[in-house]
mmCIF file of the C-alpha atoms, coordinates in Angstrom:
data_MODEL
# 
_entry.id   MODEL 
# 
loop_
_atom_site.group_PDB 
_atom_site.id 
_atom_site.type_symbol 
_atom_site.label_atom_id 
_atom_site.label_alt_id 
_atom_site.label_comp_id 
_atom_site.label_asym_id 
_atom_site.label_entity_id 
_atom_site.label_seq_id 
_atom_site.pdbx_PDB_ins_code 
_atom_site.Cartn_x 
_atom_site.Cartn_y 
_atom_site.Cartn_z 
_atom_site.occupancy 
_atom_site.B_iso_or_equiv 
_atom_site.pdbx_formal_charge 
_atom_site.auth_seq_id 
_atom_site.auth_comp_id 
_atom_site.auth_asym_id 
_atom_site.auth_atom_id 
_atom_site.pdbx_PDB_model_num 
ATOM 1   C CA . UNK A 1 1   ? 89.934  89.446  82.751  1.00 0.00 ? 1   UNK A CA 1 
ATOM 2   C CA . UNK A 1 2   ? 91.745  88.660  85.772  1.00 0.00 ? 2   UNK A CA 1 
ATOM 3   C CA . UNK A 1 3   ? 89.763  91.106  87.899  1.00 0.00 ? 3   UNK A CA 1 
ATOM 4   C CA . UNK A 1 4   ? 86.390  89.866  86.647  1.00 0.00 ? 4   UNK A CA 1 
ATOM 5   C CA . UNK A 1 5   ? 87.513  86.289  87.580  1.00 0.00 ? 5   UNK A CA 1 
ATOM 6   C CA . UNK A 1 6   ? 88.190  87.751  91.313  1.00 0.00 ? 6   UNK A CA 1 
ATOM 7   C CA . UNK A 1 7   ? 84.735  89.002  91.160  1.00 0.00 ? 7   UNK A CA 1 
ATOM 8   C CA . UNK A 1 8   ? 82.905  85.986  90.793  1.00 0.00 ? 8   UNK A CA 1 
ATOM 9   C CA . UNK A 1 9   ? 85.808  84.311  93.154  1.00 0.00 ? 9   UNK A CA 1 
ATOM 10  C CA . UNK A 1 10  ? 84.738  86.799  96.549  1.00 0.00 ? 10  UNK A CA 1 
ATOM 11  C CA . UNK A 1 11  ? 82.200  88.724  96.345  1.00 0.00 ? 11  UNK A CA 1 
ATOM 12  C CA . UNK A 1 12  ? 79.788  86.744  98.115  1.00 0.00 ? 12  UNK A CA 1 
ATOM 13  C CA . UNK A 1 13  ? 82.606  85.969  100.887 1.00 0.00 ? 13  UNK A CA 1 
ATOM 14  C CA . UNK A 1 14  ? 80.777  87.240  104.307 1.00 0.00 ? 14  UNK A CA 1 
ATOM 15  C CA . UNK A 1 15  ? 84.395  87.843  105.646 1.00 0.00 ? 15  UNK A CA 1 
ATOM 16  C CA . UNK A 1 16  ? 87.391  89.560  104.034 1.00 0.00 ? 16  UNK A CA 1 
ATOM 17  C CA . UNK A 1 17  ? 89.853  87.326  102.344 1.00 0.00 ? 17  UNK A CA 1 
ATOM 18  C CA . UNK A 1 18  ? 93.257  88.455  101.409 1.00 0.00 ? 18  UNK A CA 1 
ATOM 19  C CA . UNK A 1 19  ? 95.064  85.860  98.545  1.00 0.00 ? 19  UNK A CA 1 
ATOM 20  C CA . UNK A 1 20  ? 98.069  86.313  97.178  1.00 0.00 ? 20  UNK A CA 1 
ATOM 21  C CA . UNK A 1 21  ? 98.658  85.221  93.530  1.00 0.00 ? 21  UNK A CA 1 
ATOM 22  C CA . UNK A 1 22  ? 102.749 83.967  92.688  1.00 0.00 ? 22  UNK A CA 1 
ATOM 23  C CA . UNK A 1 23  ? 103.515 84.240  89.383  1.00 0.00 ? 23  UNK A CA 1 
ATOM 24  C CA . UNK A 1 24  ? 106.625 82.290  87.185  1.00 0.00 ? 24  UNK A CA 1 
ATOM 25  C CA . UNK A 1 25  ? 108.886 84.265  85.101  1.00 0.00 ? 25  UNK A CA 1 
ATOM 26  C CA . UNK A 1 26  ? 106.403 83.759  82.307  1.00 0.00 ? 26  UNK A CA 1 
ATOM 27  C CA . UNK A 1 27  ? 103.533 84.895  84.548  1.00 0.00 ? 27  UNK A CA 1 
ATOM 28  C CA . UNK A 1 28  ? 102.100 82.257  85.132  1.00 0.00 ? 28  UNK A CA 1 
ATOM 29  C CA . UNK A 1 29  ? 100.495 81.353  87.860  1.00 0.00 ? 29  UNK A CA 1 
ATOM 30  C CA . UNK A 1 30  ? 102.802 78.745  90.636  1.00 0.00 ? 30  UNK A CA 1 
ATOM 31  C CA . UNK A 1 31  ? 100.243 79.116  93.621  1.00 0.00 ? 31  UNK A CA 1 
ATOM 32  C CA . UNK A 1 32  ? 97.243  80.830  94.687  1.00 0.00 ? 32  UNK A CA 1 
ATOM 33  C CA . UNK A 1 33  ? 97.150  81.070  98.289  1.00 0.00 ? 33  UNK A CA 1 
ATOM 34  C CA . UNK A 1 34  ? 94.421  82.642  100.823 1.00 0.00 ? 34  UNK A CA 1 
ATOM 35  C CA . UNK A 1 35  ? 96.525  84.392  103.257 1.00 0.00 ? 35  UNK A CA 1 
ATOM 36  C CA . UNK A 1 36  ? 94.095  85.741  105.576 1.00 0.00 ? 36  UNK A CA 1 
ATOM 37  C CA . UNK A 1 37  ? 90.558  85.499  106.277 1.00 0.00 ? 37  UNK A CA 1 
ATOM 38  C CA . UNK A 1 38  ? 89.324  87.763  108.954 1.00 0.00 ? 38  UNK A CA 1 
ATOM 39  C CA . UNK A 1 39  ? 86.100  89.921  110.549 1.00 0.00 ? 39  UNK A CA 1 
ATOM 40  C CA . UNK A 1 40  ? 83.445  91.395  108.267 1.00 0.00 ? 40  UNK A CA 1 
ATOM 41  C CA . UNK A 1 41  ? 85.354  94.714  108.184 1.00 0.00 ? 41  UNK A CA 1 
ATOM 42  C CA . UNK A 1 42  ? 89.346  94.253  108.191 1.00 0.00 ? 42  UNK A CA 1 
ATOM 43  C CA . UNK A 1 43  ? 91.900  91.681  107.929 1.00 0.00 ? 43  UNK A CA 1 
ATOM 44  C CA . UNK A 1 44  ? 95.118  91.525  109.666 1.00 0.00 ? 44  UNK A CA 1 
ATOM 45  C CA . UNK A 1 45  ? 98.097  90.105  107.579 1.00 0.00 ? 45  UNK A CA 1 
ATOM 46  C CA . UNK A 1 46  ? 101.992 91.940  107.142 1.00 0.00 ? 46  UNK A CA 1 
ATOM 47  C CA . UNK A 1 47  ? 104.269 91.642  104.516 1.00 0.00 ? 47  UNK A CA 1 
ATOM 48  C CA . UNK A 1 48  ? 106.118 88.813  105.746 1.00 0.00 ? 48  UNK A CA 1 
ATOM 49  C CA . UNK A 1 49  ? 103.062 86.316  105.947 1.00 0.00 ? 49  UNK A CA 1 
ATOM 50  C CA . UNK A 1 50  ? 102.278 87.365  102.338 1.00 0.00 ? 50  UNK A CA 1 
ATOM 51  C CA . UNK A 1 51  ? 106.098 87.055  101.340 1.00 0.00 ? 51  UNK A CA 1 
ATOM 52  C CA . UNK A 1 52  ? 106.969 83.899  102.732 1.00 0.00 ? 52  UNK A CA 1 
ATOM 53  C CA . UNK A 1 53  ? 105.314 82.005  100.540 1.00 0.00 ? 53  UNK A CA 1 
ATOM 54  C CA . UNK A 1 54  ? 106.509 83.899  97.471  1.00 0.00 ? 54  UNK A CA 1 
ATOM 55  C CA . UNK A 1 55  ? 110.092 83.109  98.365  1.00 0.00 ? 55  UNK A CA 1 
ATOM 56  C CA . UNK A 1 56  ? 109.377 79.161  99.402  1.00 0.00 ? 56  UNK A CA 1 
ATOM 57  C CA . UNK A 1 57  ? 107.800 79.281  95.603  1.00 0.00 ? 57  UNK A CA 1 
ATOM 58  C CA . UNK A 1 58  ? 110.719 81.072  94.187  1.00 0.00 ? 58  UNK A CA 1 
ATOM 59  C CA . UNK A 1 59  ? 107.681 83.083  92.651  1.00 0.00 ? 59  UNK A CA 1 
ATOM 60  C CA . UNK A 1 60  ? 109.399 86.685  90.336  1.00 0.00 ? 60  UNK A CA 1 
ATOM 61  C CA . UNK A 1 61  ? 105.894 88.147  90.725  1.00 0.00 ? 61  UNK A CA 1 
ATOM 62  C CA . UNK A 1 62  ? 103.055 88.513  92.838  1.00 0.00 ? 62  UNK A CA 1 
ATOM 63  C CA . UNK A 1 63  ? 99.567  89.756  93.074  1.00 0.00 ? 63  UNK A CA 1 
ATOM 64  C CA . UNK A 1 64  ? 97.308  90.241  96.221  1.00 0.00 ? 64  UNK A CA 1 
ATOM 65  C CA . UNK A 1 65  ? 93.426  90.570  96.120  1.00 0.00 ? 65  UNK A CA 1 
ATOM 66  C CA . UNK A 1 66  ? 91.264  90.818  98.934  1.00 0.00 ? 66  UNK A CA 1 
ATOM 67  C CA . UNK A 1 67  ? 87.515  91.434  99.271  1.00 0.00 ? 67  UNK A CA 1 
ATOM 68  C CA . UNK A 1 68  ? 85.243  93.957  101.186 1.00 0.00 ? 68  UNK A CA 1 
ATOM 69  C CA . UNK A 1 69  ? 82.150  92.282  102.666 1.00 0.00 ? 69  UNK A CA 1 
ATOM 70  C CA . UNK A 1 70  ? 80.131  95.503  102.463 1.00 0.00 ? 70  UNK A CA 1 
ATOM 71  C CA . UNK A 1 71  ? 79.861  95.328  98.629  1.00 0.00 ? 71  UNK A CA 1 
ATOM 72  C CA . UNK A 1 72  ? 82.227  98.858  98.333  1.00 0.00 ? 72  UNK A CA 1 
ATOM 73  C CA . UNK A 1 73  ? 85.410  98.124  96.364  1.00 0.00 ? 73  UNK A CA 1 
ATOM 74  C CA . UNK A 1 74  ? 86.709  102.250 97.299  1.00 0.00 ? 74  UNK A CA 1 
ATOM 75  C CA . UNK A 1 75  ? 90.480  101.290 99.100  1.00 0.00 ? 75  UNK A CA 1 
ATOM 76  C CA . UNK A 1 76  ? 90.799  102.366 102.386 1.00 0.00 ? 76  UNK A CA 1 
ATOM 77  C CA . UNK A 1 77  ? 93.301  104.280 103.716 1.00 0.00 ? 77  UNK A CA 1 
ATOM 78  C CA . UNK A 1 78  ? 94.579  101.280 105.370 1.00 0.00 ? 78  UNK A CA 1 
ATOM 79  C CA . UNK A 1 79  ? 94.239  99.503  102.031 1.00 0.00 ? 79  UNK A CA 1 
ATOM 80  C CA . UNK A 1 80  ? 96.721  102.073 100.550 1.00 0.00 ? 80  UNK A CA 1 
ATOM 81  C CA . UNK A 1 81  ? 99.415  101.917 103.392 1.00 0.00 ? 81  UNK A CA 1 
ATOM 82  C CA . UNK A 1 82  ? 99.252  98.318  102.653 1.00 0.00 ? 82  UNK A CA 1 
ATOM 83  C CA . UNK A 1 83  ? 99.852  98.634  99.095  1.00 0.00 ? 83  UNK A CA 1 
ATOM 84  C CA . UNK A 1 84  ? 103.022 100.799 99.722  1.00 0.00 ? 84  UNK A CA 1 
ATOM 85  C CA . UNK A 1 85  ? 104.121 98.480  102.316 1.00 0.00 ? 85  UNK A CA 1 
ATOM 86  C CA . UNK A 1 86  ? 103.533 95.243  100.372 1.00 0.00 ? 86  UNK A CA 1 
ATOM 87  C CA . UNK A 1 87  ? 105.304 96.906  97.042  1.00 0.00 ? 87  UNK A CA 1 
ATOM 88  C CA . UNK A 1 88  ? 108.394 98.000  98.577  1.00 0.00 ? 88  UNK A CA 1 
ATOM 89  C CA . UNK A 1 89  ? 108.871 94.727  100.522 1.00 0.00 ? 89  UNK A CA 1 
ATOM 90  C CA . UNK A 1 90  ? 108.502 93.082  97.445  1.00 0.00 ? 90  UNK A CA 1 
ATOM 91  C CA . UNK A 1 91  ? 111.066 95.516  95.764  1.00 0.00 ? 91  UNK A CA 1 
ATOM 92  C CA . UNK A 1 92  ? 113.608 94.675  98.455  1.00 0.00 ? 92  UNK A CA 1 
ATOM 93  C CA . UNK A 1 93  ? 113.250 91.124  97.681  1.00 0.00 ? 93  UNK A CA 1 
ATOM 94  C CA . UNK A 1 94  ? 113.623 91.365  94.297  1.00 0.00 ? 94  UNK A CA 1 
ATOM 95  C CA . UNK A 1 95  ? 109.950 90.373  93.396  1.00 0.00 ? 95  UNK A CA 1 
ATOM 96  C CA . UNK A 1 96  ? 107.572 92.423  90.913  1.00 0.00 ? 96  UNK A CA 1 
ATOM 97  C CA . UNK A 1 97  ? 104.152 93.224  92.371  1.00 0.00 ? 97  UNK A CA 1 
ATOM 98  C CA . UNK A 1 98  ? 101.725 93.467  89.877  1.00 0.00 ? 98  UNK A CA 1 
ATOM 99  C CA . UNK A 1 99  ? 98.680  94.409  91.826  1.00 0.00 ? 99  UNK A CA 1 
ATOM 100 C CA . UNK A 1 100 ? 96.532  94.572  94.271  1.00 0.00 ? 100 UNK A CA 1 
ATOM 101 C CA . UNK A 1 101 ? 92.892  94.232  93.356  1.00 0.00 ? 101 UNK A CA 1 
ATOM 102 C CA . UNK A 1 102 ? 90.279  94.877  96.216  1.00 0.00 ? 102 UNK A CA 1 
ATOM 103 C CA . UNK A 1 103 ? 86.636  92.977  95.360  1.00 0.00 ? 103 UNK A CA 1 
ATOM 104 C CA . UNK A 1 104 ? 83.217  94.733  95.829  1.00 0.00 ? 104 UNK A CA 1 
ATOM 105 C CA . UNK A 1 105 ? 79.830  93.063  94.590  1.00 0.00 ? 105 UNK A CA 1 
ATOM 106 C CA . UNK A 1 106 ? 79.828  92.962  90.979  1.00 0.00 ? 106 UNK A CA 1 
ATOM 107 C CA . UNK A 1 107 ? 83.545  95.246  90.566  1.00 0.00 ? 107 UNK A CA 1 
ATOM 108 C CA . UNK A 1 108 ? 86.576  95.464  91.656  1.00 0.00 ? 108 UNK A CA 1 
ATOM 109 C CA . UNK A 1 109 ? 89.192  98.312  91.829  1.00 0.00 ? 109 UNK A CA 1 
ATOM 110 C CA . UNK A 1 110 ? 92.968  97.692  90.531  1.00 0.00 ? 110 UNK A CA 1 
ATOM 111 C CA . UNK A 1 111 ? 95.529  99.741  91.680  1.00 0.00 ? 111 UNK A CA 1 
ATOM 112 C CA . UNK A 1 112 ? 97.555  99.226  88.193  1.00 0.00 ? 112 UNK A CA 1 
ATOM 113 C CA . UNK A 1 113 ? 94.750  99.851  86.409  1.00 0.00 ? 113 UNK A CA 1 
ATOM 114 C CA . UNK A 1 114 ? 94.110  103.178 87.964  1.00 0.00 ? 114 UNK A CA 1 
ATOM 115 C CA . UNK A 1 115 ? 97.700  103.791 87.710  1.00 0.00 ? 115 UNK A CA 1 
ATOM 116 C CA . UNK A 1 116 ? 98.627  104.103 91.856  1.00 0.00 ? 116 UNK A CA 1 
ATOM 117 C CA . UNK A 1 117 ? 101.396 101.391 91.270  1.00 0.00 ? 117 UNK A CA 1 
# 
């Protein structure tokens, strides 16, 4: 599955790396992008660095991953303020965001799949 494939993508990653996934109207996938790659323990990116690029693609979904280099895939509280932040920019633009998966080593958490989007 898509989360497994992020796995194997970032876990090893030393630093955090946000992406950001654009999806078609069929879901498929237009551009995968890394957004962000900062210290060992946070990244700084906004809404508008993320969403740029889903407008210039025209994309009618998203999806953003990023990693944690300490192995941990539990969301932050900063993680979560992110998440609400990211989803209602998207809402406002009229683009569905799908997830956002944060990588440990060897898992991953999804916010869809547990149901927090």
């Amino acid at each position: 599955d898509f989360g497994k494939s992020l796995v194997d993508e970032m876990q090893d990653f030393d630093q955090e790396h946000l992406i950001a996934v654009y999806l078609d109207a069929q879901n498929k996938i237009i551009e995968k992008r890394t957004i962000f790659v900062g210290a060992a323990n946070r990244s700084i990116a906004n809404p508008r660095e993320i969403l740029h690029f889903a407008v210039k693609n025209m994309a009618v979904g998203m999806i953003v991953a990023h990693n944690h280099p300490s192995g941990k895939s539990v969301p932050s509280h900063q993680d979560r303020e992110f998440t609400t932040q990211i989803s209602q920019a998207c809402h406002f633009l009229g683009i569905q965001f799908f997830d956002h998966v944060i990588v440990g080593k060897d898992q991953y958490f999804s916010f869809r799949e547990k149901a927090l989007l």
